[in-house]
C-alpha positions in Angstrom: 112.2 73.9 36.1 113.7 75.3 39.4 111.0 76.7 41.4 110.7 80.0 43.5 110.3 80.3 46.9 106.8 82.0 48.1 107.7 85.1 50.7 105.2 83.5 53.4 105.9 79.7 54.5 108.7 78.2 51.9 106.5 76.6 49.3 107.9 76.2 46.1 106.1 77.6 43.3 106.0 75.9 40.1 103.3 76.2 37.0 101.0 74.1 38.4 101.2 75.8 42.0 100.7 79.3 39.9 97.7 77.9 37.7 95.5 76.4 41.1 96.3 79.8 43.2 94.9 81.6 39.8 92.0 79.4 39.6 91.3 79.4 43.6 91.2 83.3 43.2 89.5 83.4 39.9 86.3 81.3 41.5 86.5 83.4 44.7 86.4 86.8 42.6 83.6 85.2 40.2 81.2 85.0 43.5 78.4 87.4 42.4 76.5 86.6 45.4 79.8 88.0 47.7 80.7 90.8 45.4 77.1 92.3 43.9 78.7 94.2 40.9 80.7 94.3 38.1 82.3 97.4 38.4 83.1 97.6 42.0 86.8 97.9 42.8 88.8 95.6 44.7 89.6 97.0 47.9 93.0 96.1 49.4 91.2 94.4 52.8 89.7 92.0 50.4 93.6 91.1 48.6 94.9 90.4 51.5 91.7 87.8 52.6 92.6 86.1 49.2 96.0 86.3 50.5 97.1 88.2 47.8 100.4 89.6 48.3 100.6 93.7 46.8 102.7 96.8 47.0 100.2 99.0 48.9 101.0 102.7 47.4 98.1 104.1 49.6 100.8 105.7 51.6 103.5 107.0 48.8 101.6 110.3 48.0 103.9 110.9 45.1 103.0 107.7 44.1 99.3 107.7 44.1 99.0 111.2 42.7 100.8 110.0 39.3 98.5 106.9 39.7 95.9 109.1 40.2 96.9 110.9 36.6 97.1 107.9 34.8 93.5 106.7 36.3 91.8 110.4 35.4 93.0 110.3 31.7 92.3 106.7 31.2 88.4 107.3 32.7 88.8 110.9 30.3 89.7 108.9 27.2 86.9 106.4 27.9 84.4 108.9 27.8 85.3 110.5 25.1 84.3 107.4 23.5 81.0 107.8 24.4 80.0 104.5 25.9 81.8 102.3 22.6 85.1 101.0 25.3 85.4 97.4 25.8 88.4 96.2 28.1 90.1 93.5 27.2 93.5 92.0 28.5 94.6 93.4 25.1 93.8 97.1 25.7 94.0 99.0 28.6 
């Protein structure tokens, strides 16, 4: 398998490379003590201490107003469910 180049530093990315960054950030994310809660949201300060690279949209208004739609009727449709949702990698 011909590996990809990372966009910081060079370093070729194969599986194995991509399964230990997933499991490094996995256990970091899985800190309750660090974290506190479930449903808190990942702000974008605390991608880019995982060294996460992201397309930051905070910027592109047009952008984060469809986001913003999308967010709004997800959250709308969950509720009409009246507390029965369960998110899955499968749904939603």
């Amino acid at each position: 398998m011909i590996g990809l180049k990372r966009k910081q530093g060079g370093i070729v990315v194969d599986e194995d490379y991509k399964r230990a960054r997933a499991k490094k950030i996995a256990e970091e994310l899985g800190k309750n003590t660090k974290w506190h809660v479930h449903s808190r949201p990942i702000m974008i300060p605390d991608l880019k201490k995982l060294n996460i690279i992201i397309d930051d949209y905070t910027a592109d208004e047009k952008f984060k107003k469809i986001i913003r739609q999308y967010v709004d009727f997800m959250l709308e449709y969950i509720q009409s469910l009246e507390g029965r949702f369960i998110h899955t990698r499968l749904f939603f």
